[in-house]
N, C-alpha and C positions, 0 to 999 in steps of 0.2 A: 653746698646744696642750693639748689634752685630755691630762689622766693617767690610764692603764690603773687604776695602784691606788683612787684617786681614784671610777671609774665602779664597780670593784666593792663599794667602801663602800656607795657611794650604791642601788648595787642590791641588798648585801644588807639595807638599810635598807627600801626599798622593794618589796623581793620578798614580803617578810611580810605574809600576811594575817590580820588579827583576830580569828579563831575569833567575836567575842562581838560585832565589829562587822562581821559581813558588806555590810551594806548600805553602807557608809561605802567600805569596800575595793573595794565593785565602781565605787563612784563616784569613786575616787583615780583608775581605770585611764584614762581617758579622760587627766587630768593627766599620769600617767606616762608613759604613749604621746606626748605631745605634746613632754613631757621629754626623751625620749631620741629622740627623732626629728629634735629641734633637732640634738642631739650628733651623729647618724647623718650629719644635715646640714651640716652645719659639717665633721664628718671629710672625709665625699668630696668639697666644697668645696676640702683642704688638701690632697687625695693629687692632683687634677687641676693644681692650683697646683704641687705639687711634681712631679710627670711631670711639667709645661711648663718646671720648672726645670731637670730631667737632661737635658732633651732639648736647651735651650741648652747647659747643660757637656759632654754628651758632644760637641757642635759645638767647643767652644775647646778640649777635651784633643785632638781629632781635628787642628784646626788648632797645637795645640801639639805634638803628637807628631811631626805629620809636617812638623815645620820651617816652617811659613807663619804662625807669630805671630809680630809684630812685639815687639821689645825694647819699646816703649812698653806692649802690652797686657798683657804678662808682668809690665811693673814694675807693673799696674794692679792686677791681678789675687795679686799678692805670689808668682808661682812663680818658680823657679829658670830662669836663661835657659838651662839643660842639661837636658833633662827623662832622659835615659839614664844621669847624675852620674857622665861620664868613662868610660861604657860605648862603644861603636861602636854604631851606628845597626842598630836588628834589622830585621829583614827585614818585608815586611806580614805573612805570618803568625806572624809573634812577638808583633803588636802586642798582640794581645789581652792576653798576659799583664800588661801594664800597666796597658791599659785597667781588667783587673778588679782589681789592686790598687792604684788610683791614692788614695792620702786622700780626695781630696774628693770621687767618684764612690762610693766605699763609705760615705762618711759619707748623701752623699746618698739615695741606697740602703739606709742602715739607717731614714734617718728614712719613706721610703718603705714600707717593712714593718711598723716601731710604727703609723701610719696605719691601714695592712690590719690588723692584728690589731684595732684598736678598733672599725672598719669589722664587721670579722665577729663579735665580742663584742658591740657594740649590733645589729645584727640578729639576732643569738639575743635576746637582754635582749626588743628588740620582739615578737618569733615568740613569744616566753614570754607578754607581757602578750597580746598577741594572741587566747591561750587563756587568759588569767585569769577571766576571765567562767566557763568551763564548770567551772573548779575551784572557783571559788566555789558552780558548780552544782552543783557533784557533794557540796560540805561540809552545803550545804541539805540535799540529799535524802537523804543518809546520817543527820543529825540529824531529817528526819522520818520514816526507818525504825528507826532506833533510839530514837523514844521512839511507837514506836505509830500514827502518822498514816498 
């Protein structure tokens, strides 16, 4: 999986452009775009993978909450054959409270959100290179009103 820290190295590595080498910077963007669009790609590839993943474990905690896992798939899966640990059985509207603090549905879920954050960090990164071209237009034309042209 991609590292948040990781991406903003690399974009503040490559966010820089060369005052001295404009022509060279405006010919990186195409690279970089290509660059981070892999990333962009590969992320929403892992968030779909992982939505297909909660959407099976929210099926086995729903089957394990409500009594209808078998001792075998609980020993499979390494949970406790008690999921309530010596509680009485809550009601359907209690249930939720477990669902949202259950380990492995928040862990799921955290890893779900790291995903979206890099998801909307490389689409800004893109929208940026996107308009790099007019910033390199706009470094031109300031350099040839301030030397007279």
């Amino acid at each position: 999986m991609l590292n948040i820290n990781e991406i903003f190295e690399m974009w503040k590595k490559d966010s820089t452009i060369d005052g001295m080498n404009l022509d060279e910077s405006s010919i990186d963007t195409a690279k970089m775009h290509s660059k981070y669009l892999e990333m962009l790609t590969t992320c929403k590839l892992q968030q779909k993978r992982k939505d297909s993943q909660l959407k099976l474990l929210l099926k086995d905690k729903w089957l394990y909450y409500g009594g209808k896992m078998t001792k075998e798939q609980m020993d499979d899966k390494g949970w406790d054959y008690d999921p309530y640990v010596g509680t009485t059985k809550p009601m359907k509207s209690e249930l939720d409270y477990y669902y949202n603090a259950d380990p492995d549905i928040l862990k799921l879920n955290d890893q779900i959100e790291y995903i979206n954050t890099l998801i909307e960090t490389l689409d800004e990164i893109l929208q940026n290179i996107k308009w790099r071209h007019q910033t390199i237009k706009n470094a031109i034309d300031w350099r040839r009103f301030t030397s007279g042209a």
